[in-house]
C-alpha positions in Angstrom: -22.0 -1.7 3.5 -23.6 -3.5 0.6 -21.4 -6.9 -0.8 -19.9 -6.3 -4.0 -20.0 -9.0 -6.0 -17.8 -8.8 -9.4 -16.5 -11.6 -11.9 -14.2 -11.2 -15.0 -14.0 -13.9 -17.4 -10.6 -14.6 -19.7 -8.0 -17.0 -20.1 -6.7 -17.6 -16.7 -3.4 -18.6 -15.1 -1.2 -19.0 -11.8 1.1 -20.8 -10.2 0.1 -23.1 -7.0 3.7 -24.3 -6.3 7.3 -24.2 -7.3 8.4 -26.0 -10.5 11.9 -26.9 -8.6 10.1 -29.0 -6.2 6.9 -30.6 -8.0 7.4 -30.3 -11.6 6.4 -28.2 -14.0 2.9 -29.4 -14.8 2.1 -30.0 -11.0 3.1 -26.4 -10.8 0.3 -24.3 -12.6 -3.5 -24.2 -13.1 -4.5 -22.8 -16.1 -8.1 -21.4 -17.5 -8.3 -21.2 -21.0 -12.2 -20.0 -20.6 -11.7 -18.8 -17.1 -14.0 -17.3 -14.4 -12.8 -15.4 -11.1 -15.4 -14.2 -8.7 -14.5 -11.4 -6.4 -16.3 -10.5 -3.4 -15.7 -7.6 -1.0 -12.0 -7.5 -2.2 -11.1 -11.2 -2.0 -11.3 -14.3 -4.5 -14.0 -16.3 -3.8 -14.3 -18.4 -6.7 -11.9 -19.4 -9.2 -12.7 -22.1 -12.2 -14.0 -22.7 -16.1 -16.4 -20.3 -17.1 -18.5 -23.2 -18.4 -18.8 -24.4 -14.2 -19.2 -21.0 -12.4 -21.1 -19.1 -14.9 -24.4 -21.4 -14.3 -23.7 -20.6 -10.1 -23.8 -17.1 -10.4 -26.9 -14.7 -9.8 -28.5 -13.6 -13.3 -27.4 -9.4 -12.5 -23.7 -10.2 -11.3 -21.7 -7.7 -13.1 -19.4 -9.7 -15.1 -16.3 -8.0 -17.7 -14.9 -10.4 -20.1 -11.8 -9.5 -21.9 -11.0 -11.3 -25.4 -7.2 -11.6 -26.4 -6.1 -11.4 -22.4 -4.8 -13.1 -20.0 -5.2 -12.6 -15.9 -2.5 -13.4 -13.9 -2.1 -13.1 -9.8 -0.6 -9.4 -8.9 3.3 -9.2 -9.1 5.3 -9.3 -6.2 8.1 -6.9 -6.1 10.8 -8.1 -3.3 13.4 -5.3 -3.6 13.1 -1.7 -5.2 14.4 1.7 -3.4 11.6 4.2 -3.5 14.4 7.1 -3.4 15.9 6.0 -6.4 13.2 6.8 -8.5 14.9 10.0 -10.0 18.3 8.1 -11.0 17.4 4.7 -12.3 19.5 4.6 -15.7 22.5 6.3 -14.2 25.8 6.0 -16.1 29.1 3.9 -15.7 30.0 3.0 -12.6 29.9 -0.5 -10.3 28.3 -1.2 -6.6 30.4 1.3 -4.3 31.3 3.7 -7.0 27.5 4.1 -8.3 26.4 4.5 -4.6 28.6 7.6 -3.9 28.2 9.1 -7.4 24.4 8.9 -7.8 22.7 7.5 -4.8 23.6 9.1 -2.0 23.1 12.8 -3.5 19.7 11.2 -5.2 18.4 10.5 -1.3 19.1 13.1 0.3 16.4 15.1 -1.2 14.0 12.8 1.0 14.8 15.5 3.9 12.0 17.3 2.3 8.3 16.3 2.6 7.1 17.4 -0.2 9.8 15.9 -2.8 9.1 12.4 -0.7 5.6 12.6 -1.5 6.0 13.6 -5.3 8.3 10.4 -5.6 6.1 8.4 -3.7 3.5 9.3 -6.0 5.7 8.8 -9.3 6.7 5.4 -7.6 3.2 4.1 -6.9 2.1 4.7 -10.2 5.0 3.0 -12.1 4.3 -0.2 -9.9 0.9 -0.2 -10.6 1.7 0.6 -14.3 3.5 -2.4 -14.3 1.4 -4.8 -12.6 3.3 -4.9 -9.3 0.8 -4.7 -6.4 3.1 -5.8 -3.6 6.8 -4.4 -3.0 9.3 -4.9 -0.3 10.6 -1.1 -0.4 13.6 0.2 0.7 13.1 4.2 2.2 15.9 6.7 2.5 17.3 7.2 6.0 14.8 9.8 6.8 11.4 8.7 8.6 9.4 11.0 6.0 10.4 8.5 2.8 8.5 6.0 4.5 5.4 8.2 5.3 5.0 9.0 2.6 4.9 6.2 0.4 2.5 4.3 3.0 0.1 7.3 3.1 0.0 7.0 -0.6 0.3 2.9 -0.6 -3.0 3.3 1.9 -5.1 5.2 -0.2 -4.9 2.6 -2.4 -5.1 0.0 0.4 -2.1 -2.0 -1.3 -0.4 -4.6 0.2 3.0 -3.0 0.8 5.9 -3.5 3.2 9.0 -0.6 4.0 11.1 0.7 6.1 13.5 3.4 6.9 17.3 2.7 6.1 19.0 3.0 9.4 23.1 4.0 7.8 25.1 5.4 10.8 28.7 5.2 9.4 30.2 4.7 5.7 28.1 7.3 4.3 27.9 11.5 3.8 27.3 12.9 6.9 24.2 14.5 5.4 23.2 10.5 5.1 23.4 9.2 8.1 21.7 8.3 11.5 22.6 7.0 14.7 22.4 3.5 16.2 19.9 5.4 18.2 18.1 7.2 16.5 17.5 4.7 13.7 16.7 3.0 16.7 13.7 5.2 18.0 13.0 6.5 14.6 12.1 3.0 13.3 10.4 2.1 16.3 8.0 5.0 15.8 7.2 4.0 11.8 6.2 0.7 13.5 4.1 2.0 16.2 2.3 4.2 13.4 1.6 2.0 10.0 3.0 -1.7 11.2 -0.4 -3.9 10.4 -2.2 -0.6 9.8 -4.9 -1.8 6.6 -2.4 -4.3 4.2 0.9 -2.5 5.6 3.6 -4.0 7.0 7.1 -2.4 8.4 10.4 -3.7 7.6 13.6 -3.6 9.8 16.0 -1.8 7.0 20.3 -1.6 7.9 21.2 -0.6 4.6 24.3 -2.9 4.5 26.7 -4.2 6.9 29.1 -1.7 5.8 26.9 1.4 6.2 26.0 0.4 10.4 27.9 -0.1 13.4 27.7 -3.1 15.3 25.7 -0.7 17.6 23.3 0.0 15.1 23.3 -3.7 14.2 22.3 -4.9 17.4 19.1 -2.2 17.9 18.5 -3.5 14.5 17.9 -7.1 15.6 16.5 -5.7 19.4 13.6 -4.1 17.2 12.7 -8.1 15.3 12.6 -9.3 19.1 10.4 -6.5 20.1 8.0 -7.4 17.6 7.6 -10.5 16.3 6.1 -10.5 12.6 8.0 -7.6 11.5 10.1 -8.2 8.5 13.8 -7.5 7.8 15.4 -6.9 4.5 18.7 -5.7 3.7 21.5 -6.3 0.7 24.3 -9.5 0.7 27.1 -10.8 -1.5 26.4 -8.3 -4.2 29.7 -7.3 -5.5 33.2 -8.5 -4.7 34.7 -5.4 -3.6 31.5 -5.4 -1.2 32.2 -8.7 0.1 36.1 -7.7 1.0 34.9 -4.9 2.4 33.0 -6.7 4.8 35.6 -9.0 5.6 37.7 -6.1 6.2 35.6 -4.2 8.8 34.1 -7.4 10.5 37.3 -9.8 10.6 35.8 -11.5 14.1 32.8 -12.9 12.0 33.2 -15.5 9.7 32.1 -13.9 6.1 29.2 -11.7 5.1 26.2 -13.5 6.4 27.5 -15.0 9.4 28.1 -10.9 10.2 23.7 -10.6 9.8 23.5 -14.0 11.9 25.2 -12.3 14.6 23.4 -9.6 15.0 19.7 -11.9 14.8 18.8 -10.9 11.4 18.2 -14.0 9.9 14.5 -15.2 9.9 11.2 -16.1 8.8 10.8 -12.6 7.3 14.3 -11.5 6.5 14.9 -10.7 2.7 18.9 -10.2 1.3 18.7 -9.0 -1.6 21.1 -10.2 -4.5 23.1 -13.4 -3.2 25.3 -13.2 -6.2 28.1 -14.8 -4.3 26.5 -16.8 -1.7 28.4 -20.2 -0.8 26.8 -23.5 -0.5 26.5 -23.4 3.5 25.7 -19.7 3.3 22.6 -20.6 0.9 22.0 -23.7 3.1 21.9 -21.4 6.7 19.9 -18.8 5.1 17.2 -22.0 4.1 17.4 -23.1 7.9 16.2 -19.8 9.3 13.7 -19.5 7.2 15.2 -16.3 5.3 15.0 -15.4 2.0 16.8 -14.4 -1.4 15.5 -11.2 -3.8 17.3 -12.1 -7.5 17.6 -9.0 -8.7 19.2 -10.0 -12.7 18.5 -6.5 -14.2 20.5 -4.6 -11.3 23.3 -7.4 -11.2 24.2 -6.9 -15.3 23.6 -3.5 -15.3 26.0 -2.6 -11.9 28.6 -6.0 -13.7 27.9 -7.5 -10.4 27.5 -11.1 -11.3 25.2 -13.9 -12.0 22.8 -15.2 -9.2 22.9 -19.1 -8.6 19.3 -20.0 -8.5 20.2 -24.1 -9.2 22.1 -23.7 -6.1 19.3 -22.1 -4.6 17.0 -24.6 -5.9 19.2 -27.6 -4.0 18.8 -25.9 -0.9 15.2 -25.3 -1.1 15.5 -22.2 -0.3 12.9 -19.4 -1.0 13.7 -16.9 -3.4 11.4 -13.9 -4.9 12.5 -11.6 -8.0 13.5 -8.1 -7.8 13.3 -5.1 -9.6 15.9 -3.5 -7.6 15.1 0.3 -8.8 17.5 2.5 -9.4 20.3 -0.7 -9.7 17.9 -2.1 -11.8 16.8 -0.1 -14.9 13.3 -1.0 -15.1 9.9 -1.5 -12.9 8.6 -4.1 -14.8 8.9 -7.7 -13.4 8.1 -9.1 -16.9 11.7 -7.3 -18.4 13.1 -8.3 -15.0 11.7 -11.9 -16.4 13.5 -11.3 -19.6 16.6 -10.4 -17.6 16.9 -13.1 -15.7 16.2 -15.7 -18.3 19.4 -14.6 -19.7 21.0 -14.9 -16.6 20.2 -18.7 -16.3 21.2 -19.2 -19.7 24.8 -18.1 -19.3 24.8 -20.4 -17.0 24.1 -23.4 -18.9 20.7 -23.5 -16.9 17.2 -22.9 -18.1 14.5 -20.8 -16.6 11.0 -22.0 -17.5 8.2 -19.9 -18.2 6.5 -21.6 -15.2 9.2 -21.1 -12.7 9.4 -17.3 -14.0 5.6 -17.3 -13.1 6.3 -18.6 -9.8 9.1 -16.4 -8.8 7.2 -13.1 -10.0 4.0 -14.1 -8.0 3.7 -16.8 -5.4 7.8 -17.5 -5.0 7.9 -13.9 -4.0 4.9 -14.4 -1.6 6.5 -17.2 -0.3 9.5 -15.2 0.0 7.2 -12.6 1.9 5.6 -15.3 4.2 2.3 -14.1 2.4 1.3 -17.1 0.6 -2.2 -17.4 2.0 -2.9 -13.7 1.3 -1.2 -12.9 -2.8 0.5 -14.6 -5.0 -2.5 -17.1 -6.3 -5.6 -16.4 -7.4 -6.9 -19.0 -4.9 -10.4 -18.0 -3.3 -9.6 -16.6 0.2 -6.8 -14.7 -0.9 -7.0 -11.1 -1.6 -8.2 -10.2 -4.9 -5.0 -8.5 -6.2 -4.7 -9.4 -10.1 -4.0 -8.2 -13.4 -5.1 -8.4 -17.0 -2.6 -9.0 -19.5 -3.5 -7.5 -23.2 -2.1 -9.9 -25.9 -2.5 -7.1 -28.5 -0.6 -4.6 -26.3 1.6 -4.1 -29.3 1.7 -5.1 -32.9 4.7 -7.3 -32.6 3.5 -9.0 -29.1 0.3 -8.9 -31.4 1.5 -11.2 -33.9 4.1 -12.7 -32.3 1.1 -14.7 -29.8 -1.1 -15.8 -32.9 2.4 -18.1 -33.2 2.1 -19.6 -30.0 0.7 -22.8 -30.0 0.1 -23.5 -25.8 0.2 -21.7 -22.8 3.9 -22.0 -22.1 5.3 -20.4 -25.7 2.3 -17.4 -24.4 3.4 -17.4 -21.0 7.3 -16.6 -22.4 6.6 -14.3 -25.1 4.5 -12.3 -22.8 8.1 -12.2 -20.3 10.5 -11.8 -23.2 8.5 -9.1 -25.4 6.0 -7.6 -22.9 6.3 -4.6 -20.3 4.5 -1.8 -19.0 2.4 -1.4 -22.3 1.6 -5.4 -21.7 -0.2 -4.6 -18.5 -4.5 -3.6 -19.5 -5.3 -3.1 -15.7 -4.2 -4.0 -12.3 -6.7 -4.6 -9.6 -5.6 -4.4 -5.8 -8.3 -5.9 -2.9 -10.6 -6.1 -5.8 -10.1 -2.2 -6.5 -9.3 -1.1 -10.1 -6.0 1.0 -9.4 -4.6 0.7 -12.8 -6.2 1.6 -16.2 -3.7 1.3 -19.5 
């Protein structure tokens, strides 16, 4: 197979730690005349144009993109493929908006064909949108999940699902058995687990929706193989969080129910956190586990603000979600937006750094990826995009304002989206074209 050898030159950007911990110019490296080399679908050169350009062989293909900026590839570390069809959905909170629109909206995913039209739809709108890695939730049945990694392979993205395993709590036409879930999940993992750049995740809905049978296979399955990854939803909304209380009164709150059962870990995502306690946020930091702040989902259901200072304090690693069909949009920049606003109410500020870091190598980190996405570091894979600065006339002028990096960096979160995003490359593959 012959090397291919590409480079594409533009103002370049990306985060190599968190803000929270080294400050916020210790945090980025930044390209204003930028060069990235890519060979055989990784980075394996990253500097001024000015340095590399003179290195290079004289008939290297190189693009160079005026008015743009290239960023690492987005990591996306919660979205529900099945609920594509009813993102926007009208009116209701957590529980209510689960019985009303969800749980009709999945069980469509007993057909084949309808998973792999939505998988399809799905794929696309992440790559629209610059998202090149997601931490997917499937429906309950096994076909969600082949489907999106048959289409997620094609591609050969770096993606990780799973099928939710829901065995009580639910319609009947919705739900598994501790069992089943069991053998059903066991044989997605046999078939795509570190198949190309997938990866399978352990997937109990929510400890409401499983039985404490269902619960223990779930963590049997994380024993059984060692770098799979868990995700699952915590402390989203307060009715949630009573009903937990209510049907696990021998544990003592929400998480210590998942701790029980061996779900926490190096690879274990909850997703939302809204209500987390101090110890809560300082056990999920010891085991390694992780937060998805999901802001669009948690103003859109009313469910609350998420406490990233207190986050922050216990060093613990959080990504950003989109959390589609909670969350009304696949873009992480408008989830960006979002969550900005989240901090302010607050009375806390999120910098356009830190929002760069939690939309690319946060959510890596969150992923236990960080050697493989969420930099533009050579030896990584070569999963980027290009950001258009004239992607629309207001963004247009609005830059020719911008006096540094950081004022670029924000406007680009607070005005941009799908429109924003020129191309998206995945293992050095050109997957999305505007």
């Amino acid at each position: 197979m012959p090397l291919t050898r590409k480079a594409y030159r533009a103002a370049i950007l990306h985060s190599i730690d968190d803000p929270a911990i080294v400050g916020i110019d210790a945090s980025y490296e930044y390209f204003e005349d930028g060069l990235l080399v890519i060979d055989n679908g990784q980075i394996s050169a990253l500097g001024h144009a000015s340095d590399l350009l003179p290195t290079l062989p004289a008939d290297i293909d190189i693009t160079h993109y005026q008015d743009a900026l290239i960023t690492p590839g987005l990591i996306d570390t919660h979205i529900h493929l099945p609920q594509t069809g009813m993102v926007g959905a009208y009116g209701e909170q957590l529980l209510d908006w689960l019985n009303t629109y969800t749980f009709p909206c999945e069980s469509q995913f007993a057909d084949k064909a309808h998973a792999d039209e939505v998988a399809d739809i799905f794929i696309k709108e992440l790559l629209r949108n610059g998202t090149t890695t997601a931490l997917v939730f499937g429906s309950v049945h096994p076909q969600s999940v082949n489907s999106f990694f048959e289409a997620a392979e094609k591609l050969d993205l770096r993606m990780i699902a799973g099928k939710v395993m829901m065995d009580r709590n639910a319609p009947d036409y919705l739900t598994d058995t501790a069992e089943s879930s069991y053998q059903e999940s066991k044989a997605l993992i046999e078939r795509w687990h570190g198949k190309g750049r997938l990866h399978y995740a352990v997937t109990p809905r929510f400890a409401p929706t499983s039985t404490p049978e269902q619960l223990t296979l779930a963590g049997q399955l994380l024993g059984e193989y060692p770098d799979l990854y868990m995700q699952t939803h915590i402390s989203e909304n307060k009715q949630e969080i009573e009903w937990v209380n209510e049907l696990f009164p021998e544990r003592n709150g929400y998480l210590d129910v998942y701790d029980h059962y061996k779900l926490l870990g190096e690879r274990s995502v909850f997703a939302h956190g809204v209500h987390l306690c101090n110890d809560e946020c300082a056990r999920l930091a010891e085991t390694g586990s992780a937060v998805a702040f999901c802001p669009t989902s948690n103003l859109f259901l009313g469910s609350g603000l998420f406490n990233l200072p207190m986050a922050e304090k216990h060093n613990l690693n959080v990504g950003l979600g989109t959390d589609v069909g909670g969350g009304t949009s696949f873009s992480l920049l408008q989830t960006l937006n979002e969550a900005y606003k989240v901090m302010q109410l607050q009375g806390a500020r999120l910098s356009p750094f830190k929002s760069l870091y939690l939309a690319t190598l946060g959510g890596a980190r969150a992923l236990r990826l960080e050697g493989k996405i969420g930099t533009l570091q050579p030896g990584t894979d070569a999963d980027f995009l290009v950001l258009d600065y004239n992607a629309t006339p207001l963004l247009s002028y609005r830059l020719k304002q911008a006096n540094n990096i950081a004022e670029t960096l924000f406007v680009l979160m607070t005005l941009g989206d799908d429109r924003t995003v020129l191309q998206t490359y995945a293992a050095g593959q050109l997957v999305h074209q505007r």
